[in-house]
C-alpha positions as CSV (number, residue, x, y, z in Angstrom):
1,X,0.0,0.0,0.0
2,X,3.2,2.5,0.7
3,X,4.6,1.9,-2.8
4,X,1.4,2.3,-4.7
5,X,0.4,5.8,-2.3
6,X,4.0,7.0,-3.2
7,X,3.9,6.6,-6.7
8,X,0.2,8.7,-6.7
9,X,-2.4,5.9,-6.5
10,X,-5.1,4.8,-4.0
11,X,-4.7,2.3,-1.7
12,X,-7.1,1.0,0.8
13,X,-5.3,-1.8,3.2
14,X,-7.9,-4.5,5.6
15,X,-6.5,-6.2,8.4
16,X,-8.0,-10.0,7.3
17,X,-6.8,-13.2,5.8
18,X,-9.2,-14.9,3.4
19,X,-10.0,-17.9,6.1
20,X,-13.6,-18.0,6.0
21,X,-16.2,-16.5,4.1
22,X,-16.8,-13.7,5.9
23,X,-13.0,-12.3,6.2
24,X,-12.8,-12.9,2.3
25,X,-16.1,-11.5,1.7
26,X,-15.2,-8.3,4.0
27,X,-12.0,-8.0,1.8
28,X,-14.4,-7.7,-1.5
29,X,-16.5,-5.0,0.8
30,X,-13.9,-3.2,1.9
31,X,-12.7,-2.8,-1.9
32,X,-16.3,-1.9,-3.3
33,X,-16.5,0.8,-0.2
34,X,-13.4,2.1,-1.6
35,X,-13.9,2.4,-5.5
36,X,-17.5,1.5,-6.4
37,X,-16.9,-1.8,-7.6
38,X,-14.4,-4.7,-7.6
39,X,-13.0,-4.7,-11.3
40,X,-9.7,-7.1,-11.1
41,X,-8.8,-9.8,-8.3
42,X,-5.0,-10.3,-7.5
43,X,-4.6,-14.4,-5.5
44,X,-1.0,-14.2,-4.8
45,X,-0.9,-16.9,-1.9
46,X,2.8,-18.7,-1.6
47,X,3.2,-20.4,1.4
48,X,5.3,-24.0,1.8
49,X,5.9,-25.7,4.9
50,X,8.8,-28.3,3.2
51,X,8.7,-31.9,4.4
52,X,9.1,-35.5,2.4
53,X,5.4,-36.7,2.8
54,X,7.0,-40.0,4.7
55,X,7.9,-37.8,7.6
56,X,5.7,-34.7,7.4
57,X,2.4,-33.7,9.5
58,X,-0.6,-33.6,8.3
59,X,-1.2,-30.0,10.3
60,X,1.7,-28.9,8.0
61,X,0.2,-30.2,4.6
62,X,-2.7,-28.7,6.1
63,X,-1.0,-25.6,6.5
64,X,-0.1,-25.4,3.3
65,X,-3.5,-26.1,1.3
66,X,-5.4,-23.8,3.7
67,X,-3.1,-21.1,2.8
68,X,-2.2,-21.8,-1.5
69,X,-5.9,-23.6,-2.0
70,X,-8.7,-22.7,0.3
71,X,-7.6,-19.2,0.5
72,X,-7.7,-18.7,-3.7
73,X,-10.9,-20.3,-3.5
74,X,-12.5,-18.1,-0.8
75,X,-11.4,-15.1,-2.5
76,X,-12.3,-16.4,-6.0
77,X,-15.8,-17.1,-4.5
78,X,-16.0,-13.7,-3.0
79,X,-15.0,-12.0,-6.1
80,X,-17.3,-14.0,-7.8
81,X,-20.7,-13.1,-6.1
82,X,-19.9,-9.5,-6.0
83,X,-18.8,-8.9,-9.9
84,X,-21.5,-11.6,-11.1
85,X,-24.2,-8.9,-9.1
86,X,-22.4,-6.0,-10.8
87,X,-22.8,-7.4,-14.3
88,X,-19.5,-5.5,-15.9
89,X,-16.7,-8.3,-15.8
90,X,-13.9,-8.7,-14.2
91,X,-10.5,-10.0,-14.5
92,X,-8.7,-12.5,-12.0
93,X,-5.0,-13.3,-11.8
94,X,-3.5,-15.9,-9.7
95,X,0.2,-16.4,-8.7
96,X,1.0,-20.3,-9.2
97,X,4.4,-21.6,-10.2
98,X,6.5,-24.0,-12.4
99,X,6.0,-26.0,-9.5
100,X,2.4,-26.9,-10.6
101,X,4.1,-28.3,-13.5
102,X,7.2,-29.8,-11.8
103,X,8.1,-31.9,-9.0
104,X,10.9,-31.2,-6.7
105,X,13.5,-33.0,-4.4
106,X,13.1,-31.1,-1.9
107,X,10.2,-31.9,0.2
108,X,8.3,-29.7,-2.0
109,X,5.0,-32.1,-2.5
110,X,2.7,-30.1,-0.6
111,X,3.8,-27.0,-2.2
112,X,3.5,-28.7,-5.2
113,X,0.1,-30.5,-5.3
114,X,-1.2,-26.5,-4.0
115,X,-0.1,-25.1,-7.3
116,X,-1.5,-27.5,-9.4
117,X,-4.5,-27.0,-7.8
118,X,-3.9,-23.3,-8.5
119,X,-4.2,-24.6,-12.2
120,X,-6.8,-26.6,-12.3
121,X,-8.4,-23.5,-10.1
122,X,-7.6,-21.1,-12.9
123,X,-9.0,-22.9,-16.2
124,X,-12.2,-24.6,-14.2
125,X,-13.1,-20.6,-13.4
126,X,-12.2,-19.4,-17.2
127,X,-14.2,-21.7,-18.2
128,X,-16.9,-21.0,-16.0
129,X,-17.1,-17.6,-15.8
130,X,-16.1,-16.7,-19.3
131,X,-19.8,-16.7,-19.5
132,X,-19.7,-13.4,-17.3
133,X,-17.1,-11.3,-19.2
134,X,-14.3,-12.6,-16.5
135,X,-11.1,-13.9,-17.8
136,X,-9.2,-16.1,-15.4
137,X,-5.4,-16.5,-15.5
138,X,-2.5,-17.5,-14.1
139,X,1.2,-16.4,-13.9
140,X,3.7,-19.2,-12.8
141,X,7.3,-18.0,-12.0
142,X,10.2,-19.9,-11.3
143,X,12.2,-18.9,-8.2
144,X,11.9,-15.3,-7.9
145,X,13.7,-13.1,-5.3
146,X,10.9,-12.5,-2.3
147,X,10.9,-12.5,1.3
148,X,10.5,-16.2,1.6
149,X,13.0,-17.0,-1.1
150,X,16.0,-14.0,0.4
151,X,18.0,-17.2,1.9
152,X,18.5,-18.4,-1.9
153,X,20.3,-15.4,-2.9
154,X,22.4,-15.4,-0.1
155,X,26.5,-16.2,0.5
156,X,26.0,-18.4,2.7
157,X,26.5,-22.4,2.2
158,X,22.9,-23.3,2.0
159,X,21.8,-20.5,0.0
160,X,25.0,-21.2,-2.7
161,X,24.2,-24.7,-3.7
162,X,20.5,-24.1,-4.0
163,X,21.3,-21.2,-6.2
164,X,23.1,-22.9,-8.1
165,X,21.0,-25.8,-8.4
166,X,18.4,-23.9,-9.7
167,X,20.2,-22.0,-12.2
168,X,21.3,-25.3,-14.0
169,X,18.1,-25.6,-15.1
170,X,17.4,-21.9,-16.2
171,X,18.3,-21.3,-19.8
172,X,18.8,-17.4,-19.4
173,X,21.0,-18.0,-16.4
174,X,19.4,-16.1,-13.5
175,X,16.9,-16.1,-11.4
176,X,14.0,-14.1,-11.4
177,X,13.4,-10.9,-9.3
178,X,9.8,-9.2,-8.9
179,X,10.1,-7.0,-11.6
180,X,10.0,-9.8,-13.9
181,X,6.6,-10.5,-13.4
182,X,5.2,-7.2,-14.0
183,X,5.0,-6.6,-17.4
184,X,2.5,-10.1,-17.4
185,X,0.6,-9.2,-14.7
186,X,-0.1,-5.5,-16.3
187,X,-0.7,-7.6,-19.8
188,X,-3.5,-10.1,-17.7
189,X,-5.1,-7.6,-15.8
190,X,-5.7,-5.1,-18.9
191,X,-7.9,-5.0,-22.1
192,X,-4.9,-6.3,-23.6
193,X,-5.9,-9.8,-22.9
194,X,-9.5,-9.8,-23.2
195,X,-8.8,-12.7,-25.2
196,X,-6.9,-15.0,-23.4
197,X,-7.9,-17.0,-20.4
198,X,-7.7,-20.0,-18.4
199,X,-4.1,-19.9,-19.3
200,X,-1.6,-20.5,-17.0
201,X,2.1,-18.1,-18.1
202,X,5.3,-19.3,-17.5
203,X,7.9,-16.9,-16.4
204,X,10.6,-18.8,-16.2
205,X,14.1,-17.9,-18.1
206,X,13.1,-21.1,-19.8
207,X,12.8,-23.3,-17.6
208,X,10.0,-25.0,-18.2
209,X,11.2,-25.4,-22.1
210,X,13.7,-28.2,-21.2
């Protein structure tokens, strides 16, 4: 909310996390208060709680599709009853990953099975609510430079191998900062792409092309 108020936009925060139907339908609300109407939906849930499935919890896997699953569909939902009422469209982007696509060695499966869930999430709602005038996509980045992924680009031991792991398998030889995924997320959330949904966009460096 600080960035977009310094750079001379609007921004209206609400201290709730999408865990029932009322918090996520109180984050819709406070939006429509704000500005009239709810016009686009951002889901950008990433949370992982890494185990091998042999030795993690199930409060943890829990964790994990509570946060990446039934969140994006509480606030899909939300979004849904208001800009179905509203009768104008809508666009909806959600933030899934090449891990939707690809397994990992890391004790990764929870995080994985999330974000193809994110998917399958995205292309069941284009296709349902393309009916409506609301375009459903999805934008699915490789490791990216965030708070939960700092460690990576670290000096430290840890943060070295993983690094470098990763960028074996990046054709363009880097990995991805924020920035990266803006120019997408501007093209999916504008008239630009009135055409294209239920797609799910790889931004990768190429990863996904091997």
């Amino acid at each position: 909310a600080r960035r977009i108020t310094e750079a001379g936009g609007i921004a209206q925060t609400v201290n709730r996390r999408p865990d029932s139907i009322e918090d996520a339908e109180a984050i819709v609300e406070r939006a429509v208060d704000a500005f009239g109407s709810v016009d686009l939906l951002v889901i950008a849930s990433g949370f992982n709680q890494a185990g091998f499935i042999h030795e993690q919890d199930l409060a943890d896997w829990e964790k994990v599709m509570d946060a990446n699953v039934r969140g994006a569909w509480l606030m899909a939902q939300a979004f849904g009853k208001r800009a179905l009422e509203q009768g104008t469209g809508g666009k909806v982007l959600l933030i899934s990953s090449v891990r939707g696509r690809h397994g990992n060695y890391s004790g990764y499966t929870a995080y994985c099975t999330s974000k193809g869930a994110t998917d399958a999430l995205t292309r069941s709602l284009a296709t349902e609510w393309a009916q409506y005038g609301i375009t459903v996509n999805a934008i699915a980045p490789t490791v990216f430079r965030s708070g939960v992924t700092e460690w990576m680009f670290s000096d430290n031991e840890l943060g070295q191998a993983t690094r470098k792991r990763s960028l074996a398998r990046i054709p363009l030889g880097r990995l991805g900062e924020v920035d990266d995924l803006l120019g997408m997320a501007i093209y999916l959330l504008s008239p630009a792409s009135d055409f294209c949904t239920g797609q799910v966009m790889y931004v990768d460096g190429g990863y996904t092309a091997g």
